[in-house]
N, C-alpha and C positions, 0 to 999 in steps of 0.2 A: 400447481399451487404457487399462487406470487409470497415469495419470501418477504417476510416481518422483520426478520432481522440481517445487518449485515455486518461482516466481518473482514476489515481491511486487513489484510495478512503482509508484512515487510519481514525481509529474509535480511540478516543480519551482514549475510558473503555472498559476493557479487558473482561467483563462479558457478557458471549456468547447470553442474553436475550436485550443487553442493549437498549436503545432506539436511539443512535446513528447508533449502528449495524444497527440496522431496519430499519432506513430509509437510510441507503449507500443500505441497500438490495431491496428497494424497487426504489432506483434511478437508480439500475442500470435494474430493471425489466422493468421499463419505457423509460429507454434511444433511444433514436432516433439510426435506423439503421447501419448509418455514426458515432456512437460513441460506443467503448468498455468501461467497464469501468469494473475495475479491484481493488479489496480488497487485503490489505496487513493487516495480523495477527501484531500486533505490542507488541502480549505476548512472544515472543521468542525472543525479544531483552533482552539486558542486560544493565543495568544503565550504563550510562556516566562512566568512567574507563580513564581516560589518560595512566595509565601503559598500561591495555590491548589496546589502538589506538597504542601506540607505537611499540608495536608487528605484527600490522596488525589488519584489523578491523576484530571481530570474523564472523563466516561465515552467522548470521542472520543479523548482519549490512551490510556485500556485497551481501546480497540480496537485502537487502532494497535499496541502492542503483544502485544496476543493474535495478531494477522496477521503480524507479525514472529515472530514462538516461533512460530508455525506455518508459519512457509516455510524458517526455520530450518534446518541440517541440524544429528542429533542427536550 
């Protein structure tokens, strides 16, 4: 079944054991057919920078972004 809906899942602690982690890994082991749901690393960003937005957002923020417009509903 091609999933209808998707769900960008961001873990709040960067520590690959966390117990946040775990259970996004365990929601999506359980998700219902009709739903993807999808993990974004959120240790490759980089702290809030207004110089660097004004340059362009570095290229792990227009991921993150690309992955949000894409789980998005339209």
């Amino acid at each position: 079944m091609h999933p209808d809906t998707t769900i960008l899942g961001l873990t709040g602690s960067l520590r690959q054991q966390s117990y946040n982690r775990g259970l996004l890994h365990a929601a999506r082991a359980v998700a219902p057919g009709h739903v993807a749901m999808q993990l974004f690393d959120l240790a490759a960003l980089p702290l809030f920078n207004e110089d660097l937005e004004r340059d362009g957002d570095p290229p792990a923020v227009r991921a993150l972004k690309a992955r949000i417009a894409a789980a998005a509903p339209c």
